[in-house]
C-alpha positions in Angstrom: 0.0 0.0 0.0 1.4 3.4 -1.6 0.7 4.9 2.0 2.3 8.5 3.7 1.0 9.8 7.3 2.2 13.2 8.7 0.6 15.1 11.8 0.8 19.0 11.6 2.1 21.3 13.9 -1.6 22.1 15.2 -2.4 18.2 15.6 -4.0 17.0 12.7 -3.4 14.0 11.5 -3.2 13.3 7.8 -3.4 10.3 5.5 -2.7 9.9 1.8 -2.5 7.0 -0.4 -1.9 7.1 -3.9 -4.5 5.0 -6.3 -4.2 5.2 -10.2 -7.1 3.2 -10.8 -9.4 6.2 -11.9 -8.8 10.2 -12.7 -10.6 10.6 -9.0 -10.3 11.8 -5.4 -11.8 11.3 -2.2 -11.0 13.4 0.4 -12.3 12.7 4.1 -12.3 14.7 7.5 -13.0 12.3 10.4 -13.5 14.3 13.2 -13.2 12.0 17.1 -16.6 13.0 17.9 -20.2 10.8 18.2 -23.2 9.9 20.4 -20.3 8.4 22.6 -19.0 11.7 23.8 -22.5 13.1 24.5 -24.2 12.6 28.2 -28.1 13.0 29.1 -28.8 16.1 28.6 -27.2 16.8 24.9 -27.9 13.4 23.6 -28.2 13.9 19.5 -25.7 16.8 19.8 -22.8 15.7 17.5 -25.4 14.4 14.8 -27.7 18.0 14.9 -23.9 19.9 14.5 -23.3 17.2 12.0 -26.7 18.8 10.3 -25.6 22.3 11.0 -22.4 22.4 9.4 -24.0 21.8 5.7 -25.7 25.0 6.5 -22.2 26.6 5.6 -19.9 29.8 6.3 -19.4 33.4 5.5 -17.2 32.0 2.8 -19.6 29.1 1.4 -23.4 30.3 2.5 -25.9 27.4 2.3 -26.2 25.7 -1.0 -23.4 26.9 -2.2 -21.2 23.6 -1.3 -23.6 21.2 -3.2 -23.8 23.6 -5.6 -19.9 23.9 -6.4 -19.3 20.0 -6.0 -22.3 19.4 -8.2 -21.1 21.5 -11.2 -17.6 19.6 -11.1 -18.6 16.5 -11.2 -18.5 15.3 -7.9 -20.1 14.0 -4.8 -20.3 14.3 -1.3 -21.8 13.6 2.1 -21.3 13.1 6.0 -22.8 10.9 8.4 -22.4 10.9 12.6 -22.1 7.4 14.6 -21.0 6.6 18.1 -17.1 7.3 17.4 -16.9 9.9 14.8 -18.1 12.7 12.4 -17.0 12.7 9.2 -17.6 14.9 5.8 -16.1 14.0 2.5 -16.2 15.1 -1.8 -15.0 13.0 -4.2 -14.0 14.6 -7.0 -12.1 14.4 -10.6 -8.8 14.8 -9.3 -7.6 18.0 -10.6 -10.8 19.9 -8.4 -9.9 17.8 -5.0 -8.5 21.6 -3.5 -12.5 22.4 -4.2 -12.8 19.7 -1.3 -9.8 21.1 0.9 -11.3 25.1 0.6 -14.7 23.8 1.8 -13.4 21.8 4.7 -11.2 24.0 5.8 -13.4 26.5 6.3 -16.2 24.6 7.7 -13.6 23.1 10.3 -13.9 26.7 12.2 -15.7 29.1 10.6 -19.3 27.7 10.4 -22.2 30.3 11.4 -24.9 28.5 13.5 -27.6 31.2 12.6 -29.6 31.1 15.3 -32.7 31.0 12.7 -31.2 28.2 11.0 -30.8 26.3 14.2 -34.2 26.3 15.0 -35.2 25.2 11.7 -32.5 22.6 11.8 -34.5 21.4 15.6 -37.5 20.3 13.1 -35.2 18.4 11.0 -33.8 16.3 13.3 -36.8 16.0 15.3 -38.9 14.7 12.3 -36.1 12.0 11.6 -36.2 11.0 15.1 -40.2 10.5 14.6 -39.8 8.9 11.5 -37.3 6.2 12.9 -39.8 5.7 15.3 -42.2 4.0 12.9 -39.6 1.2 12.2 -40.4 -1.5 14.9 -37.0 -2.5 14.4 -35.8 1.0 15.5 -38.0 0.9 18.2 -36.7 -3.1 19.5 -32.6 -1.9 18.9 -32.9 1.3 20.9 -34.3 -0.8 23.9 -31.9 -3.6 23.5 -28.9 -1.6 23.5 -30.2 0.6 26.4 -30.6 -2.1 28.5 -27.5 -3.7 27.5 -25.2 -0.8 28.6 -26.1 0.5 31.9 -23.3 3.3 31.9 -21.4 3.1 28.2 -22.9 5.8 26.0 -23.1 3.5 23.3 -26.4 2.7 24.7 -28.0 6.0 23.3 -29.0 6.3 19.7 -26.7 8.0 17.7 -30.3 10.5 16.8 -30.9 11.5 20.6 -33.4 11.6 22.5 -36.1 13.8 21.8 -36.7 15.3 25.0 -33.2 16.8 24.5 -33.7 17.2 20.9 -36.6 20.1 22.0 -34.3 21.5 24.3 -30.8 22.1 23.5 -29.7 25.3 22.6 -27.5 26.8 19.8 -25.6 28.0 22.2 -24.7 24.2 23.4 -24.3 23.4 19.6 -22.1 25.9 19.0 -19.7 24.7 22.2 -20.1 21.2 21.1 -18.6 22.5 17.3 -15.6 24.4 19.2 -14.7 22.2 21.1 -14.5 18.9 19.1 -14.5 20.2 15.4 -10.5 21.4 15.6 -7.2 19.9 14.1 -6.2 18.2 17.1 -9.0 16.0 17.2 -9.2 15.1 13.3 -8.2 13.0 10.6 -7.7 14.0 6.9 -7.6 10.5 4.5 -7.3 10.7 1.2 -6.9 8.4 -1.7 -6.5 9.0 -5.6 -4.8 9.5 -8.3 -2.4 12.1 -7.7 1.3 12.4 -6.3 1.2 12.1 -2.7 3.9 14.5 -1.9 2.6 16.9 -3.5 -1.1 16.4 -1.9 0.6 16.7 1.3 1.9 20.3 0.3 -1.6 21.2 -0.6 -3.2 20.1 2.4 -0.4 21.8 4.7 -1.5 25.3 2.9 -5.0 24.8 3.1 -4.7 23.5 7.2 -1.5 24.1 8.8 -2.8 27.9 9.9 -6.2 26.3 11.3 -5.1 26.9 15.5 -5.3 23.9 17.6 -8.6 23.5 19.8 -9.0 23.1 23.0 -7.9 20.1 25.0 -10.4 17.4 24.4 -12.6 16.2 27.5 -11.1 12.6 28.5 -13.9 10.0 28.1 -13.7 7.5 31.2 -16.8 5.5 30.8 -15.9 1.6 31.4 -19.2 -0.7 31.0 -19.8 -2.9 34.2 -19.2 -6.8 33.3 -23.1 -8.2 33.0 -24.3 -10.6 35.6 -27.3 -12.2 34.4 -29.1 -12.1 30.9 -31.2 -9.2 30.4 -34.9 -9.0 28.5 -36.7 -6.3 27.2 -39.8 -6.6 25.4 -41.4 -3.3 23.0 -45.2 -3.9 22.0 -45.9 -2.1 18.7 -48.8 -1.9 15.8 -46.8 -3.9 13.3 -48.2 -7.0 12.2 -44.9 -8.7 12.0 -42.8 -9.4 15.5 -38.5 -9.8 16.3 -36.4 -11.4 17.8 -32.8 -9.5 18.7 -30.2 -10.8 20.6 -27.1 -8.7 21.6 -24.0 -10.2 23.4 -21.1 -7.7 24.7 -17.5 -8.5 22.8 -14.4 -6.8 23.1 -13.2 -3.7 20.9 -12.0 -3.7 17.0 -7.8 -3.6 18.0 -8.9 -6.9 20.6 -7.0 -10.4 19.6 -10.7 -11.5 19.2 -12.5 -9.6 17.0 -11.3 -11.7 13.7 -12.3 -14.3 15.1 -15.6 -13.2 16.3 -15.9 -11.9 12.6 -15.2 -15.1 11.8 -18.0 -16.8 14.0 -20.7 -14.5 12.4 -20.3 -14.9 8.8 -20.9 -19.4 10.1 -23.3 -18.3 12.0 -25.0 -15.7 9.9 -23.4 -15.6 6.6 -21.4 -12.3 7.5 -22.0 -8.4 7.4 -21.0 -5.5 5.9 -19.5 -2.4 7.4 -20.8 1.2 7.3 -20.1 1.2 3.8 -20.4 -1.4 0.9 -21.0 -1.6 -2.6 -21.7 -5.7 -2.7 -23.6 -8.1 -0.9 -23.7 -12.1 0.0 -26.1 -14.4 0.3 -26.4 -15.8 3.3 -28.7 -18.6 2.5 -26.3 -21.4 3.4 -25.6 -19.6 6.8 -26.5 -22.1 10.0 -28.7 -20.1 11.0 -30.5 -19.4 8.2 -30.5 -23.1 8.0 -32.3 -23.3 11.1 -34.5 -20.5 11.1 -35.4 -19.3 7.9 -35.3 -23.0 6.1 -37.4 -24.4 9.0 -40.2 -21.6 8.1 -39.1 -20.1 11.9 -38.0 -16.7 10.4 -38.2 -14.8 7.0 -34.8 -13.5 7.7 -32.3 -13.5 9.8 -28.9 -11.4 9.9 -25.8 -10.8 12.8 -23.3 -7.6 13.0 -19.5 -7.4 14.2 -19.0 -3.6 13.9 -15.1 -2.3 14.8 -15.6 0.3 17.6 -13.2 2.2 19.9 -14.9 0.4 23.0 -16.5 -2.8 23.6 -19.5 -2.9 21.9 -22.0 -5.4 21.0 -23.1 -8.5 18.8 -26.2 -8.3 17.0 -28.9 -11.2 16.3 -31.8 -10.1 14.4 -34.5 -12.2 13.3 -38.2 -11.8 11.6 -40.6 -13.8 12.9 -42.3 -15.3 10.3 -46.2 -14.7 10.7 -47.8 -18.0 12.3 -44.7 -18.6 14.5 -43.9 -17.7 17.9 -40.8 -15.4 19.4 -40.4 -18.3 21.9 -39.5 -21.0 19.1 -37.2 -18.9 17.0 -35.8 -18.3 20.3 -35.1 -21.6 21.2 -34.0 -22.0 17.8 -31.4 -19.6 18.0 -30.3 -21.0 21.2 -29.8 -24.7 19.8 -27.8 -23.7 17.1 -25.5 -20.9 19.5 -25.1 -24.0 21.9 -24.1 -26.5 18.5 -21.1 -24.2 17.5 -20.2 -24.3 21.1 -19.8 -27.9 21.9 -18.5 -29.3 18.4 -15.9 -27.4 16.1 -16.6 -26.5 12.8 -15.4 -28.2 9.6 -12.6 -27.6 7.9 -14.6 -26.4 4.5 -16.8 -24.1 7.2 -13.8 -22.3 8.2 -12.4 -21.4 4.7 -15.9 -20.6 3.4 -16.4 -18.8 6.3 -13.2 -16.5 5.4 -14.0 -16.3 1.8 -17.4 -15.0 2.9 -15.2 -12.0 5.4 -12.7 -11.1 2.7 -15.2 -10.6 0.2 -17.5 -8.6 2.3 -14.2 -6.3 3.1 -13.3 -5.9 -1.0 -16.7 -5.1 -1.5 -16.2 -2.3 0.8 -12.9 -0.9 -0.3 -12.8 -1.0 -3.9 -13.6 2.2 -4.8 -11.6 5.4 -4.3 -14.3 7.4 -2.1 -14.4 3.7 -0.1 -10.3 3.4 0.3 -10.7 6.6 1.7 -13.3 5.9 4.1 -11.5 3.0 5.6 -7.8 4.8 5.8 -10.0 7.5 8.2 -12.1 4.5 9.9 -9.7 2.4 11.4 -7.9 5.3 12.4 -10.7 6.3 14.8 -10.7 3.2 16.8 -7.2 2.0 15.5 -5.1 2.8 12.9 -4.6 2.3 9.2 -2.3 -1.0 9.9 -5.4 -2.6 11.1 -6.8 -1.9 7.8 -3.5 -3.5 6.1 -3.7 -6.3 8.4 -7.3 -7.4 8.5 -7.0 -9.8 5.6 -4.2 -11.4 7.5 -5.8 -11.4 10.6 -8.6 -13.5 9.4 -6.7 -15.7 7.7 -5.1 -16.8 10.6 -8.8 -17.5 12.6 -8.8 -21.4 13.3 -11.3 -23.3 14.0 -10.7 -23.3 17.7 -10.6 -20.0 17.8 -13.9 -19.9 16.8 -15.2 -22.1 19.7 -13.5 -20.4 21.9 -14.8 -17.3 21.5 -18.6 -18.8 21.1 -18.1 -20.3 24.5 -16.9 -17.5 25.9 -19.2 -14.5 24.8 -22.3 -16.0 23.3 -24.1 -17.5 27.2 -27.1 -15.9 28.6 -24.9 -14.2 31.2 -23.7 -11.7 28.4 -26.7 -11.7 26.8 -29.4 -8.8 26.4 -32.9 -10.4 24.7 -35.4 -8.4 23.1 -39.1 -8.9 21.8 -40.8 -6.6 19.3 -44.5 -8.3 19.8 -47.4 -7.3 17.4 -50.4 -5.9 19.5 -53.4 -8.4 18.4 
């Protein structure tokens, strides 16, 4: 991997790798900043400042930035989650500085009108309500409440809407100055250009952007569970779920490849926050078991890297007809299978074929490349990009039972039922 990383004199780190597979750029600003680093109270914060900073600068007034990126050819976007913000344009390479003027100016110099601001509260609160119809919305944001008790991964990444209503710009704009600032971000970028001479560019777009203020320590350490919690959500659906999350260790742990591992057996594998592919997961053992037995119409699992310990995900839909209680007990025969026998040989390598296709199909394009160079960096660093190939490779079959018997038991183990009112 054609790979430079510098840090400027005002902290921010900076990522470039060279790709001459297209006339394209993607550049990326990850800043260390989600729902994670938000207490009751300001809950939704990072994803409404998220929302705010499209509404632009003196320099680049709203619509303007769409407006620019549009007419060169290029595309662009940010999302919020628990560990990070990011922003990025991809663009025909010889307009990526477009991309640099825009986020360097947005990194301090963004408004917050205060009219804007209060438009922007019935934004966010209208996609809060509309989540709120999916029952499966409804069913994760119990689940993962009750499965952390004081990690603030167990608040959705949207808020709630009680502090939705009453935040102020005034907390926005504190949230914006004091995480949106070199020290705490990440410039990746990947494309077809010279990489020493991208460096030069970014240095004269950033390098007089001051340093913020120091960042507030996060010291937030989840309790070990003692008993299997259950929470069940009553909805007007017609159709009910079955979730099941278990608490695993964080994305640089020994045994998160072979957790990763363990889901695509158990569930045929997922993707990550990006993906331009997908897999079948029809010969998946628990697809076998539930969705072949008439149990379930579908059934999928998640190992997602974060910076903590986080959580893996069971989800299953009932199908109409059957009971939460079987494809429970369902899921429970086939968890207790992989623990007392290994898996096959042929399971294993399928089982890796499955994992490193699901990461190509997420890093093959430029804007993609980009994304994961600035990913892992949040909750690791790019050599856990390079080496996650490698890393799965090296999963045995052991390994796999290992970490079954360890993590997936009842103890560790938060149930949920989303159950149709008759």
């Amino acid at each position: 991997m054609n790979l430079m990383k510098t840090k400027l004199d005002n902290g921010l780190t900076v990522l470039i790798r060279e790709s001459h597979t297209a006339p394209v750029a993607s550049f990326w600003v990850w800043y260390r900043v989600g729902s994670r680093n938000e207490h009751l109270g300001i809950t939704g914060i990072s994803h409404w400042v998220e929302h705010m900073l499209f509404k632009g600068t003196e320099r680049w007034p709203q619509g303007s930035i769409d407006q620019s990126v549009a007419r060169e050819g290029g595309v662009f976007n940010g999302m919020t989650w628990y560990d990070f913000t990011t922003y990025y344009e991809t663009l025909p390479v010889e307009k990526v500085s477009l991309a640099m003027d825009i986020e360097s100016d947005r990194m301090s110099n963004a408004v917050f009108d205060p009219e804007e601001v209060a438009a922007e509260r019935t934004v966010i609160i209208s996609e809060r309500q509309g989540n709120e119809n999916s029952p499966l919305f409804q069913l994760s944001e119990e689940v993962y409440g009750a499965a952390f008790r004081v990690h603030t991964y167990g608040h959705e990444t949207l808020g709630h809407q009680c502090d939705l209503e009453s935040m102020t710009r005034e907390d926005l704009y504190q949230h914006y100055r004091t995480y949106y600032a070199p020290n705490n971000a990440i410039i990746a970028l990947c494309g077809d250009f010279n990489a020493g001479e991208m460096e030069r560019i970014i240095e004269r777009y950033f390098a007089g952007i001051p340093e913020g203020p120091e960042i507030p320590p996060f010291t937030a350490k989840e309790p070990q569970q003692r008993g299997e919690r259950r929470v069940v959500v009553e909805g007007g659906a017609s159709t009910e779920y079955l979730k099941v999350a278990y608490h695993i260790p964080e994305a640089t742990h020994p045994d998160f490849f072979a957790l990763t591992i363990m889901n695509a057996i158990l569930s045929g594998g997922s993707g990550f926050l990006v993906s331009s592919g997908e897999l079948t997961n029809r010969t998946s053992r628990l697809y076998k078991s539930l969705v072949d037995r008439d149990l379930a119409v579908d059934v999928s699992g998640s190992v997602t890297p974060t910076i903590n310990p986080y959580l893996y995900r069971i989800t299953a839909t009932v199908r109409p007809g059957e009971t939460l209680a079987n494809v429970e007990a369902a899921l429970e025969d086939e968890i207790a299978h992989l623990q007392e026998t290994l898996i096959t040989t042929e399971e294993l390598e399928k089982a890796q074929r499955q994992a490193r296709a699901l990461f190509a199909y997420s890093s093959e394009s430029i804007t993609n490349q980009a994304f994961w160079l600035g990913f892992s960096e949040i909750f690791a660093n790019y050599g856990w990009f390079m080496q996650y190939l490698n890393k799965l490779q090296a999963v045995t079959a052991e390994d796999v039972q290992r970490v079954a018997q360890l993590y997936l038991n009842k103890d560790n183990r938060t149930t949920g039922w989303y159950v149709a009112k008759k």
